[in-house]
N, C-alpha and C positions, 0 to 999 in steps of 0.2 A: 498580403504583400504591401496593401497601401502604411497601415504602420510604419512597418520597416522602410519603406521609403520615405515616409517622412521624416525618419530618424535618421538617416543617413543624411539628408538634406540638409538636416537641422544642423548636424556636424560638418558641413563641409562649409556651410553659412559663416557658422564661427569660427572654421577652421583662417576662412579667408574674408573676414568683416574687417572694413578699411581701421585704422587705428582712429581713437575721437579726436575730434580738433579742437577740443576745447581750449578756448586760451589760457595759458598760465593766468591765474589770479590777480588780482591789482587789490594791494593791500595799501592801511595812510602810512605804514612806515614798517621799518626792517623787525621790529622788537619782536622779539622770539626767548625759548626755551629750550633748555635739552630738561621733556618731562618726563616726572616720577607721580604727580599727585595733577589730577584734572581741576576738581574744586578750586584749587589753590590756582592753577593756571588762568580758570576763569574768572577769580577773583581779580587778580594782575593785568588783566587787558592783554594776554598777548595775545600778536597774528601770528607767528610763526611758531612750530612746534616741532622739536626732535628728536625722534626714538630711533634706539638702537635694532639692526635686524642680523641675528647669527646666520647666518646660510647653511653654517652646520646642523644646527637644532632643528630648522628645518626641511632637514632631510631624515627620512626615517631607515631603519640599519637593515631592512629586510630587500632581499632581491624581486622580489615580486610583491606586491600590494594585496592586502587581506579585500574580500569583499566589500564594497563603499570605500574602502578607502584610496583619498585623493594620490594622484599622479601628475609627473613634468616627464615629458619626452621631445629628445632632441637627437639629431642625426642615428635613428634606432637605436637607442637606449631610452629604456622606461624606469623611472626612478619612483620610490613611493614618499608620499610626503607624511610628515608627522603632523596629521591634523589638529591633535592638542596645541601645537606651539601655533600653527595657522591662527586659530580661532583666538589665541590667547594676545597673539595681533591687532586682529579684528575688535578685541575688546580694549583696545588702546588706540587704534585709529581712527575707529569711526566717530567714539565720541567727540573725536578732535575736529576733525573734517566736516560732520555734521554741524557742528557752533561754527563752522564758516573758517577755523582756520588753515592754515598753508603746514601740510607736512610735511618734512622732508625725515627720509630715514635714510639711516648711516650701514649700508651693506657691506655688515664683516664676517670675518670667517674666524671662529677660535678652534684649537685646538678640542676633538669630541676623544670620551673616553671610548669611545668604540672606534676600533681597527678600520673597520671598514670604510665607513665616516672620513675616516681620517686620509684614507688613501685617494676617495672620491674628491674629498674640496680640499686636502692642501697640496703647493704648492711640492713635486717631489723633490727637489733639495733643498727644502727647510731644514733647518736645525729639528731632530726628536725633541729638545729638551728647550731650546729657547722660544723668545718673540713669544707678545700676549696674544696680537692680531697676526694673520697670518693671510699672504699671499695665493690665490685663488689655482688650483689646480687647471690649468690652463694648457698644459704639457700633452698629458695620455690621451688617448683617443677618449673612451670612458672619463676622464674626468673633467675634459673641456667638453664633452656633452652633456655633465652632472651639471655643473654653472650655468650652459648655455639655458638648460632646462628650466633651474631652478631661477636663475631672474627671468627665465621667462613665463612664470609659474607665481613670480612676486608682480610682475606686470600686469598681467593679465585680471589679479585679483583685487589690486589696490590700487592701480596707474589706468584703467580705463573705462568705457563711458558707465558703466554698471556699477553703482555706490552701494551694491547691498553690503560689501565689509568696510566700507568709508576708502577714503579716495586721498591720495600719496603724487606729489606733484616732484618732489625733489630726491636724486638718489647720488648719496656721497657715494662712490666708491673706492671701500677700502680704509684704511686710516693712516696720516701720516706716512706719507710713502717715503720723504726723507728722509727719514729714520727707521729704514726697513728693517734693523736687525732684531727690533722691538716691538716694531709696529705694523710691518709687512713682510714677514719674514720667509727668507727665500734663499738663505743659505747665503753666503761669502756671496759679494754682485758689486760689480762695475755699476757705475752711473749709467753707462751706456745699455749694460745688460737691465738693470730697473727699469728704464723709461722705456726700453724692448718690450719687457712682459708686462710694466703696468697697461703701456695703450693698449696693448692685443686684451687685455681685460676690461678696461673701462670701454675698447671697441664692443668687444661683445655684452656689456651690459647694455649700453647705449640700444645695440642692435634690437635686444629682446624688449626695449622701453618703446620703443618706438614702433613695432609691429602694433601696438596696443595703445598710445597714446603721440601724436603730433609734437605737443608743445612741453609736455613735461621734462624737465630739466636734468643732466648728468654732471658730475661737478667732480674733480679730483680732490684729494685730499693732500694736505702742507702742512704741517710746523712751520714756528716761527723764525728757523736757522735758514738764510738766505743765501748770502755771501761767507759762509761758513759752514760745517757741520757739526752735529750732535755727537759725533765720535769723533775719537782718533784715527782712527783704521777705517780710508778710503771704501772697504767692502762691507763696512757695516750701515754706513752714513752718507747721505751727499747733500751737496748746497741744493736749497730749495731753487734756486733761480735757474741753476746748468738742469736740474730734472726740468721744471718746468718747459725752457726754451728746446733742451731734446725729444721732451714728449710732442711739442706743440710739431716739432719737424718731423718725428715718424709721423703723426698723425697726415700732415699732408705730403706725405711722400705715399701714403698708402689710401689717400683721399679726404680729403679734411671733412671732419662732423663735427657739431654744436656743440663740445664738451664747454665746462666752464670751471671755475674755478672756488673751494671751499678751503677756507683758511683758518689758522688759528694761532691769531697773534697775541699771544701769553706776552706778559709782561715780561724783560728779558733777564730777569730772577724769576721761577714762578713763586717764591718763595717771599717777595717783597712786592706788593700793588703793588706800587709809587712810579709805575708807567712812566708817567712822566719824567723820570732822570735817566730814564734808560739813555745809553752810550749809545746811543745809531746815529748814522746820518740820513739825508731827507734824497740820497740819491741809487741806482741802481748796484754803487759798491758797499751799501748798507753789510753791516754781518748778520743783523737780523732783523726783520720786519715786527713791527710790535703796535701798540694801539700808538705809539707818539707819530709814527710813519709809515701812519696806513699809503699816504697819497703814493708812496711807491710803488703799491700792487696795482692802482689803476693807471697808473701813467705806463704801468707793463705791458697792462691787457690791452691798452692803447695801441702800442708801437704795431707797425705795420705783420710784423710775424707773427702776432699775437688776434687777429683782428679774424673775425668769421663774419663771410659774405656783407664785408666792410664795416663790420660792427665791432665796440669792443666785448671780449667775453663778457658772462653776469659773475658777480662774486658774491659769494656769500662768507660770513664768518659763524661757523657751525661749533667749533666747540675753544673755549676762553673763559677764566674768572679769574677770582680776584682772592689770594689769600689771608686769612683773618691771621694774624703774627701774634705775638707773644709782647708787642710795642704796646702802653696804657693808650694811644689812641688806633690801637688796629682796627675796630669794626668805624672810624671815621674815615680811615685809609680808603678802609674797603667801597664803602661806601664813594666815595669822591673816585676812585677809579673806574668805578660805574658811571658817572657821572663825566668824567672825561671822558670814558669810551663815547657813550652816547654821544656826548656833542661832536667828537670824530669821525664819526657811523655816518651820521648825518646831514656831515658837510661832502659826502665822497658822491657825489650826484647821485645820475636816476639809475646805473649799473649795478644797485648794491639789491641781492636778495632777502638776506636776512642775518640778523645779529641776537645766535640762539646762544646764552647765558650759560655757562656750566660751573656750577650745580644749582640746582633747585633746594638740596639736603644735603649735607655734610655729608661724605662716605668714612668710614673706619677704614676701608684698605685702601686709601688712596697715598700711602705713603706720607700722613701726618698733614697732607694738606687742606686745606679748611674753605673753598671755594662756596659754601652754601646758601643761599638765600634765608632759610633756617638753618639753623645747629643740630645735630642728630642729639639724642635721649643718650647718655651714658649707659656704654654697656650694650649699646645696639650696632648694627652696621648703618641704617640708614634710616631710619625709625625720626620722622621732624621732634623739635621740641620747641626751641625759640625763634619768631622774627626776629633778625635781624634788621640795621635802620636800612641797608640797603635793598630789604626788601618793598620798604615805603616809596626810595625811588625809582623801581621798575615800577612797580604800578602810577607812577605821574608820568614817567616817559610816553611822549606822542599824548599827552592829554594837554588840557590851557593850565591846570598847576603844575605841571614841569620846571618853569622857569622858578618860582618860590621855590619847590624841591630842589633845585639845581643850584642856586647860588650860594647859602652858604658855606659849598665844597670848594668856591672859586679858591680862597685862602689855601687851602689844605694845597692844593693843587699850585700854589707858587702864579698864581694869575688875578689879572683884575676884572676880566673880562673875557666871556668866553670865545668872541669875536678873535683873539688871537689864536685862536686854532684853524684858522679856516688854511685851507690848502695850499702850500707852497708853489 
């Protein structure tokens, strides 16, 4: 009997172990990546690192869990996890999180070719046939306890005090929610009905992040369409600014928690760097937020409706690049975009989490766009081939040759000095 009682004990120990309190991280600056290649990351000096997590992949299709294999259960439903994808995690986190840097991953949900899968994490009036990202099954009894499970199954293993699979401080939830018909999709929705089911999602992720970790961070997701949207058709699209300000109000009509905010202020072509001519203005009727007017996202998170236990939210900007054009000086464009971003990053005070670069490597199916730190190998999908010069300025960013690195872009950029960028 003694055994068995200690086993019983042991389980109930961790059933109810306080969550860790360790503090978010304090890094010298936002510089980050969304990675593909580790070496190449540690070569670059970043602190911040950002990989993507399917919620579908990992969940596995069977109704009951084969022998040894792992499990998420939540309000009695026991769901079995697809340990391959787990561990295939684990060998992309840890090595990041061990070299000391700050992870955040992007919890999405795609579309699984298996039925089941599919009923479990998506959203049930999605589109069958559209949207790449997909809005979290939050609705069925069964599928808001597959979620509740599985972040709490993602928490549990990456977000608290036990680093044997390395250790994950930031969780975007979802992706661009503005642009739900594509990116969170959830079927024909009201502004009002989005910011309904995004919070009750990002409430329940938050919930399971925090049984297991204090201070680790939750973050919405945004495009750059603020005072505008990405569609024509009201139920496909909404202005980033009405979701944001209706989410920030369910949340404290239902109890306000520490969410924060992940942004991604694309140039307002993503098709043309050159940031700097974008058409915005520097106030809250802007149509789109972009790197020329960042200072408007924290002069939001400022404002008293926006503000958590007198503070203003954290922001991060998680996913942004810069496209190489078909212009004889595109890879200088590119470059100096990077280089204005950073000196904008970095004048937005001590609020800013992280500014993770995307891409690392040209992708083939990204719809012809060329965002890469490297250029991919012809004929591959994502396969590196060349440095780019943009890749020599993220590795000066946050070092003492920064400034050499940084000024010959001043020109390109239509500036004398980078001192005219400081905040409105």
């Amino acid at each position: 009997m003694r055994p068995l009682l200690f086993a019983c004990l042991g389980l109930s120990l961790t059933a109810f172990a306080a969550p860790d309190a360790t503090p978010y991280p304090v890094t010298s600056s936002p510089k980050g990546l969304q990675v593909q290649m580790i070496p190449d990351v540690l070569e670059l000096g970043i602190h911040h690192a950002g990989l993507n997590l399917n919620l579908s992949a990992l969940l596995s299709p069977e109704k009951e869990a084969k022998a040894g294999q792992p499990t998420a259960s939540a309000d009695g439903f026991t769901f079995a996890i697809n340990q391959k994808y787990a561990e295939a995690l684990d060998r992309q986190i840890k090595p990041l999180s061990d070299r000391g840097l700050v992870v955040t991953l992007i919890l999405i949900t795609y579309r699984s070719p298996n039925e089941r899968i599919r009923e479990l994490t998506i959203h049930p009036k999605a589109d069958p046939t559209k949207g790449t990202t997909m809005a979290a099954n939050t609705v069925t009894p069964e599928g808001r306890a597959c979620y509740k499970a599985l972040t709490d199954f993602v928490a549990h293993r990456w977000s608290a005090a036990d680093t044997t699979h390395g250790r994950v401080w930031g969780w975007v939830i979802s992706n661009e929610v503005n642009s739900h018909h594509e990116w969170h999709q959830m079927g024909p929705a009201t502004v009002e009905e989005v910011a309904t089911q995004y919070e009750d999602q990002v409430r329940l992720a938050w919930e399971s992040l925090r049984r297991h970790s204090t201070n680790a961070r939750v973050y919405l997701s945004m495009e750059h369409h603020w005072n505008t949207q990405g569609q024509a058709d009201p139920r496909q699209a909404c202005r980033g600014r009405t979701l944001l300000e209706l989410f920030a109000k369910r949340a404290r009509e239902r109890g306000d928690f520490d969410w924060n905010l992940a942004f991604h202020p694309y140039p307002s072509n993503l098709r043309d760097p050159r940031t700097w001519l974008d058409k915005v203005t520097f106030d809250d009727a802007t149509p789109k937020v972009t790197f020329k007017n960042l200072e408007v996202l924290t002069k939001k998170l400022a404002t008293t409706e926006m503000l958590y236990a007198g503070k203003p939210r954290r922001l991060s900007f998680t996913e942004q690049g810069f496209d190489v054009t078909q212009r004889p000086e595109a890879l200088v464009e590119q470059a100096a975009a990077y280089a204005y971003a950073w000196e904008k990053v970095t004048r937005l005070g001590p609020t800013i989490d992280a500014f993770l670069y995307h891409r690392q490597v040209d992708h083939a199916m990204e719809g012809g766009l060329r965002f890469g730190l490297w250029s991919n190998k012809p004929g591959t999908i994502y396969e590196p081939d060349q440095k780019r010069p943009i890749w020599k300025l993220v590795q000066a960013a946050d070092t003492p040759g920064w400034k050499a690195a940084a000024e010959p872009y001043l020109k390109t950029c239509g500036l004398k000095s980078w001192d005219e960028l400081n905040p409105r």
